[in-house]
Every structure is written in structure tokens, then in C-alpha cells.
C-alpha positions as CSV (number, residue, x, y, z in Angstrom):
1,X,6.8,12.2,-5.1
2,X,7.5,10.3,-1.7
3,X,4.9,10.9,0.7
4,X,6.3,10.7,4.7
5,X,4.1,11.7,7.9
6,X,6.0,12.5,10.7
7,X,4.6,11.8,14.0
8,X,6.7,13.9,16.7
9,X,5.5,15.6,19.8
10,X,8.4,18.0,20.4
11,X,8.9,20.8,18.3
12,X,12.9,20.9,17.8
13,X,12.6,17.2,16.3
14,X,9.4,17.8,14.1
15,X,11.7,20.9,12.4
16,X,14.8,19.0,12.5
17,X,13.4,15.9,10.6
18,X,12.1,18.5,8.1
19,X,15.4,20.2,7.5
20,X,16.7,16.9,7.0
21,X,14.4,15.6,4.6
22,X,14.7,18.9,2.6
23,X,18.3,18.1,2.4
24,X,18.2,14.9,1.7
25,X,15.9,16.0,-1.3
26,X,18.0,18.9,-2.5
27,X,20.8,15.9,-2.6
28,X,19.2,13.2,-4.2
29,X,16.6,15.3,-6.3
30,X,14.1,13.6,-4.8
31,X,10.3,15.4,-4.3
32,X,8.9,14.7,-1.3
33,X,5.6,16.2,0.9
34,X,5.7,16.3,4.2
35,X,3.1,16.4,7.0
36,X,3.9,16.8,10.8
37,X,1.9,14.8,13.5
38,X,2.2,15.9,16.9
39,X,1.0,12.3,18.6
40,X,0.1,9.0,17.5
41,X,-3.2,9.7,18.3
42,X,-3.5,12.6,15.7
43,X,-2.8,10.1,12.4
44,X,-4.6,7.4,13.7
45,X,-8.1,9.2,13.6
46,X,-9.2,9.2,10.5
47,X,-6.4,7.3,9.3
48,X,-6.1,8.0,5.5
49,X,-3.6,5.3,3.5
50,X,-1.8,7.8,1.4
51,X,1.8,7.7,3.5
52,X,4.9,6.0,1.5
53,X,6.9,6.5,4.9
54,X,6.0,7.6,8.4
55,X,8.4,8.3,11.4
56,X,7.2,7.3,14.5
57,X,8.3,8.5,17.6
58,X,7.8,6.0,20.7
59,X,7.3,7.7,23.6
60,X,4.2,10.6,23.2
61,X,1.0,11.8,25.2
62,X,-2.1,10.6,24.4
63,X,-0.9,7.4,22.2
64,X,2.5,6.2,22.2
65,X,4.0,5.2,18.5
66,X,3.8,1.3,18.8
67,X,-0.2,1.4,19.6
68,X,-0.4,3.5,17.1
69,X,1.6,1.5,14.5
70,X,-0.6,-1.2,15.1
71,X,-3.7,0.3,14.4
72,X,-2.2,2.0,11.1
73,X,-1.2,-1.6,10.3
74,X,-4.8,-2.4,10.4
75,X,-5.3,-0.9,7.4
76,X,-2.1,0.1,5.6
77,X,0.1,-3.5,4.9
78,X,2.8,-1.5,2.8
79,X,3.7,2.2,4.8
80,X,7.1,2.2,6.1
81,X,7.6,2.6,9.6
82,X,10.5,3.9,11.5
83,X,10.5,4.7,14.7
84,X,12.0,7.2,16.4
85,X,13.4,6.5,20.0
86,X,15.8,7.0,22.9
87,X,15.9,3.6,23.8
88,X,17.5,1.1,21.4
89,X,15.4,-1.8,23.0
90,X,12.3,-0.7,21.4
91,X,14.0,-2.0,18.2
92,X,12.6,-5.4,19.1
93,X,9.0,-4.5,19.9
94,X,8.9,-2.6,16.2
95,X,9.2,-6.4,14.5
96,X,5.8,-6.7,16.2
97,X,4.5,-3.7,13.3
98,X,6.4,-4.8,11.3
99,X,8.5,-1.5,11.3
100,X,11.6,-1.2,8.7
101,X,14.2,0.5,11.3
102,X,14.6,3.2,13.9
103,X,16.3,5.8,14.7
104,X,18.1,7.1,18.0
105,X,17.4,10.7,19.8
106,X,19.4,12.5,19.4
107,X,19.1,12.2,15.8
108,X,22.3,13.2,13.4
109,X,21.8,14.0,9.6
110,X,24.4,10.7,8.3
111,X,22.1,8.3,10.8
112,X,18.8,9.9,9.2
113,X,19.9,9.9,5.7
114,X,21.2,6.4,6.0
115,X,17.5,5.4,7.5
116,X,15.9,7.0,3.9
117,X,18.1,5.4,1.4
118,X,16.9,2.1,2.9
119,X,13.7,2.8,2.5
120,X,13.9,5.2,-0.6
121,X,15.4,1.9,-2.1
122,X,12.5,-0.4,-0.4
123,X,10.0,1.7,-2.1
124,X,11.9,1.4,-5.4
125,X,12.4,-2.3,-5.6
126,X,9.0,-3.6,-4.0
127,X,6.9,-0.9,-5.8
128,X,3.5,-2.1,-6.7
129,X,-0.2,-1.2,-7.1
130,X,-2.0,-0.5,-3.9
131,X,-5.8,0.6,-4.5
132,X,-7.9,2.9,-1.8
133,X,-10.6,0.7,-1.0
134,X,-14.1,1.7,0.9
135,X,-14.4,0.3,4.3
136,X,-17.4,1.5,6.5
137,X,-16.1,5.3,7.2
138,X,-12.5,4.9,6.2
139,X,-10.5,3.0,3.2
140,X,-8.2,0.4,3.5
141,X,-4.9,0.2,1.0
142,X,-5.2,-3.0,-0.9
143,X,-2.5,-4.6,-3.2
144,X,-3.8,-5.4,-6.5
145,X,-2.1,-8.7,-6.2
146,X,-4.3,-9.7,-3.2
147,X,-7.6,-8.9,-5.6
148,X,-8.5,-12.1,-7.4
149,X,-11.1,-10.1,-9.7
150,X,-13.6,-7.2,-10.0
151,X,-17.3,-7.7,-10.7
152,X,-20.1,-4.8,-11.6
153,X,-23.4,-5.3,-9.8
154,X,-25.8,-2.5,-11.1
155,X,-23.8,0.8,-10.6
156,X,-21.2,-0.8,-8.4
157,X,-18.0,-2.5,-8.4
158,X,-17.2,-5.2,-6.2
159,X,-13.8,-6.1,-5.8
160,X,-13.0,-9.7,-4.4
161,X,-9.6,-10.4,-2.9
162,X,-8.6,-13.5,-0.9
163,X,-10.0,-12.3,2.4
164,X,-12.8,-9.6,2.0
165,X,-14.9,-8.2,-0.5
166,X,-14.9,-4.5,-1.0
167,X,-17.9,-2.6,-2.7
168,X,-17.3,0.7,-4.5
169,X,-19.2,3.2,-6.6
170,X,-17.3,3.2,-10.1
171,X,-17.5,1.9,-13.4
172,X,-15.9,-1.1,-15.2
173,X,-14.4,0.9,-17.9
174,X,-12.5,3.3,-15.2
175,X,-11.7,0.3,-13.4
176,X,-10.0,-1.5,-16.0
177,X,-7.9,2.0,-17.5
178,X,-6.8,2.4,-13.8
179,X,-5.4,-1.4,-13.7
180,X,-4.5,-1.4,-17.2
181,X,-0.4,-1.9,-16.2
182,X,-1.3,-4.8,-13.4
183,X,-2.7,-7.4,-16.1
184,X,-6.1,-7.6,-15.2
185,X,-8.1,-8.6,-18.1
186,X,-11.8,-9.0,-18.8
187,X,-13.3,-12.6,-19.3
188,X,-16.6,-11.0,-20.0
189,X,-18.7,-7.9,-20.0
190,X,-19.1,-8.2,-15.9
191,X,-15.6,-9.6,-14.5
192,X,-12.7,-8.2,-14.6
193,X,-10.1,-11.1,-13.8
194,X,-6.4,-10.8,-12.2
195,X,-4.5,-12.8,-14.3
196,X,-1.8,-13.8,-11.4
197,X,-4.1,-15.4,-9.9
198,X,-6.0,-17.4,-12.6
199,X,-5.7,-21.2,-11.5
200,X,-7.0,-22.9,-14.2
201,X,-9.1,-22.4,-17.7
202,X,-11.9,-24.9,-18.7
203,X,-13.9,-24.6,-22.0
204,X,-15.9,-21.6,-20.9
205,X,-14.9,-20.8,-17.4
206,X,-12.2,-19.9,-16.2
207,X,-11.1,-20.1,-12.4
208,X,-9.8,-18.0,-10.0
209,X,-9.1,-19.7,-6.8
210,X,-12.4,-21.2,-6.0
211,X,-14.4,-18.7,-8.3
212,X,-15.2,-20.0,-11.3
213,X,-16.3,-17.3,-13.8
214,X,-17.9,-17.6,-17.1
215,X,-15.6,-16.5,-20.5
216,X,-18.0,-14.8,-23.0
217,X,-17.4,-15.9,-26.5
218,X,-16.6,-12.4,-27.6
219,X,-13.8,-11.9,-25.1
220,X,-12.7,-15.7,-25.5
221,X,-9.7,-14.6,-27.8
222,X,-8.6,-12.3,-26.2
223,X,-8.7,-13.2,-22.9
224,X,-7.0,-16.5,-23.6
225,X,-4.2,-14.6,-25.4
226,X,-3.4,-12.2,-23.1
227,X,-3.2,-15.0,-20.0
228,X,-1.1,-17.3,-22.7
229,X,1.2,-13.7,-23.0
230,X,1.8,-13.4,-19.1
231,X,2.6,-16.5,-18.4
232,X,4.9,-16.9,-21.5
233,X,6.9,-14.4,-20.3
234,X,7.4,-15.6,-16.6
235,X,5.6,-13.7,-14.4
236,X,5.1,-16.1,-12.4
């Protein structure tokens, strides 16, 4: 199921862009759920990660759709945008948010369904692992190819990616059944290691960027055979 916020301040367009998406489902057979913002200001309080698409309209009361896009940016790398506007020239300024298209007012169903293939097919070819991860009062969407490796300190995880470190209340065992399709492998009991970004293996260490972390001799084997399997078959 495709997830898509709209963010729309007048009433005809909010239930227009739902009719359309309910056709465009009831064409394609594809599920999608829908929520309806009615300004900028309303999805970026509290701003929960969960959207696959979000329309944007430009021009709206309290918080127009670019300041908004940029705030929602903040904390959501992979949401598509696409605004929604009168004025073609705002086109440009969406590069800024890195926003996938627009879409001109008034708004026919062939331009709109044109808009959602795009990114319908965007979501199908770049599809990855995103993980919801705690960030003082609000979570931050993370791609699992950004984390170089997980780590339990007493009842915590702490998850280390290139930039930030991110500490969450959950267990190493959950932790590696929820990344069990992204190859992440343990190298011991405490680290949980992405293997894409493994940079070299020494006799008992093995290093991730500039971590080195120590390989237990228990989970030597098969640590060693499972990085030997990924890069054997050319993932990167």
C-alpha cells in the first residue's frame, strides 16, 4: 500500500485529488491510504515519516508548501514531493526540496495520473529499507544503507550511520529479524554489521569505515561467509 498526504487548503482540490487517486487505484489495482492536510503548517508539526508521496500545494495560509518541504526534508530524505501550483515558475524553486514534479491548477485527471506513474515507478525501482529512528520528540527516516552497524549497550540499541548515532529501546535479536533482507550480519554477540559497508577484514576485526569491530570466534565462520556471499554476487 502507497501511502500519499495531501496538503491542500481549498476544499474542491483536496476532494478532487481524492477522486483521482481512487481512480487511479481502481485502474491500476493499486491500494493506497490517503490523508488530507489543509496547510503546510498542519504536516509539519509533528512531522511523522510514514508518507511514500505527498502533494504540496505552494501557495497556503499559515506555511506555504516550499517552507514546508524543507522542513519535512529535514527529516524524511526519500518522500516524494510534488507540488501543486498555478504558477509554472515555482518548478525551479522545487529543485531546492528536491521535489519530483508539479502539477498545474487547474488540475486534469491525464496530467495527475501522468504525475503518479512517475512516481508509482520511482517508488518501485528505488525501493529500499528506511528505518523510523528516535530523534529527541520526533523520528527521523533513515536508509539502512546510510547505517554502518548496530550496537547493544545494556537494554539499548545504538545504531551508527555515517553522520549521527541514534539510540533506541529494542533488542538485538528483533533488530537483526527486522534487517534480515538488507545483509546485516553479526560479527559478534554485540554488533550487528552492514555488510555494504564493510571496508576491510583483519584477523579478528573487521572494519567498517573507521570502526573497527572485534569478530568473535564463534561468529567468525559465518560472518566471513556471508560477507564472501555478498560480494561474490556483485552487490557492490
Amino acid at each position: 500500500m502507497i501511502r500519499i498526504a495531501v496538503v491542500e487548503d481549498e476544499k474542491d482540490c483536496q476532494e478532487q485529488l481524492r477522486r483521482y487517486i481512487k481512480r487511479y487505484g481502481e485502474e491500476t489495482g493499486q491500494l493506497f491510504d490517503v490523508t488530507v492536510f489543509s496547510d503546510g503548517l498542519d504536516i509539519v508539526e509533528n512531522y511523522n515519516p510514514i508518507w511514500d508521496i505527498i502533494f504540496m500545494d505552494i501557495r497556503m495560509k499559515h506555511m506555504d508548501g516550499m517552507k514546508a518541504a524543507g522542513k519535512i526534508r529535514e527529516y524524511d530524505p526519500a518522500v516524494i514531493i510534488i507540488f501543486i501550483t498555478t504558477m509554472g515558475q515555482y518548478a525551479i524553486k522545487g529543485y531546492e526540496v528536491d521535489a519530483l514534479d508539479f502539477v498545474l491548477k487547474p488540475v486534469s485527471y491525464a496530467q495527475f495520473s501522468m504525475k503518479m506513474r512517475k512516481a508509482a515507478a520511482l517508488i518501485r525501482k528505488t525501493e529500499e529499507k528506511y528505518l523510523l529512528l528516535p530523534v529527541e520528540d520526533r523520528k527521523e527516516r533513515v536508509s539502512t544503507r546510510d547505517i554502518l552497524f548496530l550496537e547493544v549497550q545494556n537494554h539499548n540499541i545504538q545504531v551508527v550511520t555515517r553522520n549521527k548515532i541514534y539510540v533506541m529501546r529494542h533488542s538485538m535479536q528483533a533488530a537483526e529479524k527486522d534487517l534480515a533482507d538488507c545483509h546485516f550480519v553479526r560479527c559478534n554477540n554485540s554488533y550487528l554489521v552492514n555488510l555494504a559497508n564493510v571496508t576491510g577484514v583483519n584477523k579478528d576485526t573487521v572494519t567498517v569505515e573507521k570502526y573497527e569491530l572485534p569478530i568473535s570466534r564463534p561468529r567468525k565462520k559465518q560472518f566471513l561467509k556471508a560477507l564472501s556471499d555478498y560480494l561474490g554476487a556483485g552487490y557492490r
